[in-house]
N, C-alpha and C positions, 0 to 999 in steps of 0.2 A: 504494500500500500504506500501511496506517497504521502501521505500522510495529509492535515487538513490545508490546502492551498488558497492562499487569498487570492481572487483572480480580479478582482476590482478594481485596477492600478490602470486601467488603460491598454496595458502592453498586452492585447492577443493571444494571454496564456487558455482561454478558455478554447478559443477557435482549434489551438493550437495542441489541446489533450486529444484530438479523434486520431493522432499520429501512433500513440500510446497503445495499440492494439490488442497488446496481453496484457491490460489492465483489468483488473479482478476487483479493486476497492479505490476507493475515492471519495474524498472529502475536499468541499468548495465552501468558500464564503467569501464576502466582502463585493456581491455582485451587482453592476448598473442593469439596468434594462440591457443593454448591446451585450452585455459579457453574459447573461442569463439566455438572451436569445442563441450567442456561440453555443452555448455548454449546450441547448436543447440540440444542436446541428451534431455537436461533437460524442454526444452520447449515442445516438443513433448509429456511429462506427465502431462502437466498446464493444464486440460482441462477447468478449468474455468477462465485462460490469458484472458482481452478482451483489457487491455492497456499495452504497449510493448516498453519502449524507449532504445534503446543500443547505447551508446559514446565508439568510440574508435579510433587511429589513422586509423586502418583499419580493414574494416567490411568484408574482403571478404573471410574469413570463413561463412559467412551466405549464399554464391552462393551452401556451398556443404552440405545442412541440405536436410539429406533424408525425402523424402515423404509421408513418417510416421510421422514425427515430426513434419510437416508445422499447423502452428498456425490458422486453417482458421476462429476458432470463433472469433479471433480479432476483436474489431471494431476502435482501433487506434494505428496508429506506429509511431513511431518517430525515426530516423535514422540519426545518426551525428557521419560524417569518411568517409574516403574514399570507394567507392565499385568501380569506373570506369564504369562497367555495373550493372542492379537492375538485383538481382536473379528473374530469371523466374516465381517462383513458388508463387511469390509475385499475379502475376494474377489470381491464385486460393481462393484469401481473399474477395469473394466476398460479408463479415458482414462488410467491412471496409468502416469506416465512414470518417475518418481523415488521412491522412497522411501529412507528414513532414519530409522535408528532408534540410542536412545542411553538407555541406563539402564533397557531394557523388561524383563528378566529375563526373554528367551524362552526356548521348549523347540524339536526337531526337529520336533515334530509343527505348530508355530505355521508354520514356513516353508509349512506345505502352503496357509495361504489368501495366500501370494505368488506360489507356482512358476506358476500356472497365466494370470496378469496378462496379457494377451496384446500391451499394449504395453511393460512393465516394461522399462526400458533401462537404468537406473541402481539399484544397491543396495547401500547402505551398513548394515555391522552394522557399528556401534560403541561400545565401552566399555560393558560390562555388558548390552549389549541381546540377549546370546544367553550360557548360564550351562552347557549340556552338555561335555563332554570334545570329543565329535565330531562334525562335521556334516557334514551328504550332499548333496549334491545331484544328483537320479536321473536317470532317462534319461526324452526328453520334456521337461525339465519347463525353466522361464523359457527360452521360445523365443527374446523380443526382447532379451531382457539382454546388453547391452554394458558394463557397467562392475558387477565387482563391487568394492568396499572393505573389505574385514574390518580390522577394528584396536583395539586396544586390547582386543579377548578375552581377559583372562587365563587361561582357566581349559582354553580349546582346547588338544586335543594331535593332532588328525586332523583335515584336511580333504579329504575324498573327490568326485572329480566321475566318476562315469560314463559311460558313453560314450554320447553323443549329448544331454548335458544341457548346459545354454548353449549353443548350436549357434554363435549369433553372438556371444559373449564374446570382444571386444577387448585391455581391460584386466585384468588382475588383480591388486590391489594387499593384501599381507598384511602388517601392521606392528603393530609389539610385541604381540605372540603369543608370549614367551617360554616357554611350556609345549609348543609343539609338538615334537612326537617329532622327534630328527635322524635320520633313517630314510626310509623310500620311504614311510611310513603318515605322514608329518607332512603332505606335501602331496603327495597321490597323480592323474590322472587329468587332468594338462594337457599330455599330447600326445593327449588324443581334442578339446582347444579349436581346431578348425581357423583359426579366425580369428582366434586373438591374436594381437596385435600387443606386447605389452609385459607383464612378468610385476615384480615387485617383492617382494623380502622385505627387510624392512629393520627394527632395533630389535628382533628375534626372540632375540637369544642367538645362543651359539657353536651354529652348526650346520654344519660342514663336512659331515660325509655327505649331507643334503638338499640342499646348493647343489650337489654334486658329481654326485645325479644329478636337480636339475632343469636342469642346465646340461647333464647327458647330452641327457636329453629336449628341450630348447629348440635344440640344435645339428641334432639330428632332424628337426625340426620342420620343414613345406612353409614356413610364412611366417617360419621364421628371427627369430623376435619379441625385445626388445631384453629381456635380464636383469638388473634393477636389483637390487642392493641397497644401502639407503641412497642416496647420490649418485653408484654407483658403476654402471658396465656391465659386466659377461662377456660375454666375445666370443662373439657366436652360430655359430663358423665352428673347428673344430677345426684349421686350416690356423693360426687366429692364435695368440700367446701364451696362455699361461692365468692370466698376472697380468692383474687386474683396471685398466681405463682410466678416466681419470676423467670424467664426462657433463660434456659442454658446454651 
């Protein structure tokens, strides 16, 4: 990997990475409009890109990267700046393993070209990269996702998972989310996650009533998955204490 390249300087390094042909990883930032438009040209030559991170105040030169150029052998993106809405053609990456987003200012309606990734296992919203009150995620939809991250959302008060959506979600980690409702609507729909393994609310604010009934639901739960918040466990097992142990 050449590790994270400022191309922003004027001098044509962007145009000038499509030369780079066994490149595998890549990290850009510091990008104008002209240097954002190169890198879409110069990506479309990367055939062996499979990691892809671009920083920059704003990304939305990437919504107009013709359909020649789309990266589909990706198997990870990283994405931090602004886009407002995710380019389309993002739903076409169907090698993509990871995504990550940070400062995108998405809506509900941008999750629809993720849900459907049919290898997606990993999915980080964070810090400003999603700007709604509430988000959904429906039944069907991110079949392979195993890790989601939500963090740093300030503006979140509800997260809803329906039943049969993440089928295979492991992890669920939600951290400083201080605006989420203390209530069953803050974080609703993780006793239909049959395969968690570990739930995490941590840096969220006083939320007694929410821990009290995601700790209902997680002692429920067929895989008994471990309850972190912050550094801390609740015991998955109503037989134990209900003071909190501290994670080894």
């Amino acid at each position: 990997m050449l590790g994270v390249i400022n191309v922003g300087q004027g001098n044509g390094v962007a145009g000038r990475l499509k030369k780079l042909t066994n490149l595998s990883r890549l990290g850009v930032t510091g990008l104008t409009i002209e240097e954002g438009q190169e890198l879409c040209k110069s990506i479309g030559k990367l055939s062996r890109l499979q990691r892809l991170e671009v920083r920059s105040d704003s990304l939305q030169f990437l919504k107009e990267m013709d359909k020649s150029a789309i990266p589909r052998h990706l198997l990870s993106l990283r994405l931090c700046g602004n886009l407002d809405t995710l380019p389309e053609w993002i739903s076409s990456l169907n090698n993509l393993v990871k995504v990550k987003l940070l400062g995108t200012g998405l809506k509900q309606e941008d999750i629809v070209h993720l849900q459907n990734l049919r290898n997606l296992a990993l999915l980080g919203l964070w810090e400003s990269s999603y700007t709604e009150e509430s988000l959904h995620f429906y039944t069907g939809t991110f079949p392979k996702l195993k890790f989601l991250d939500i963090d740093g959302l300030e503006k979140i008060e509800a997260v809803t998972i329906q039943e049969g959506a993440m089928p295979e979600l492991e992890q669920l980690w939600v951290n400083k989310c201080k605006s989420l409702h203390d209530s069953e609507d803050g974080l609703s729909g993780v006793q239909y996650l049959l395969n968690l393994n570990e739930l995490l609310l941590k840096k969220c604010g006083e939320k007694e009533n929410l821990i009290e009934i995601l700790q209902a639901q997680v002692n429920k739960h067929i895989r008994r998955p471990k309850f972190l918040i912050g550094k801390s466990i609740l015991p998955t097992s109503p037989k134990l204490s209900t003071s909190m142990t501290t994670e080894q």
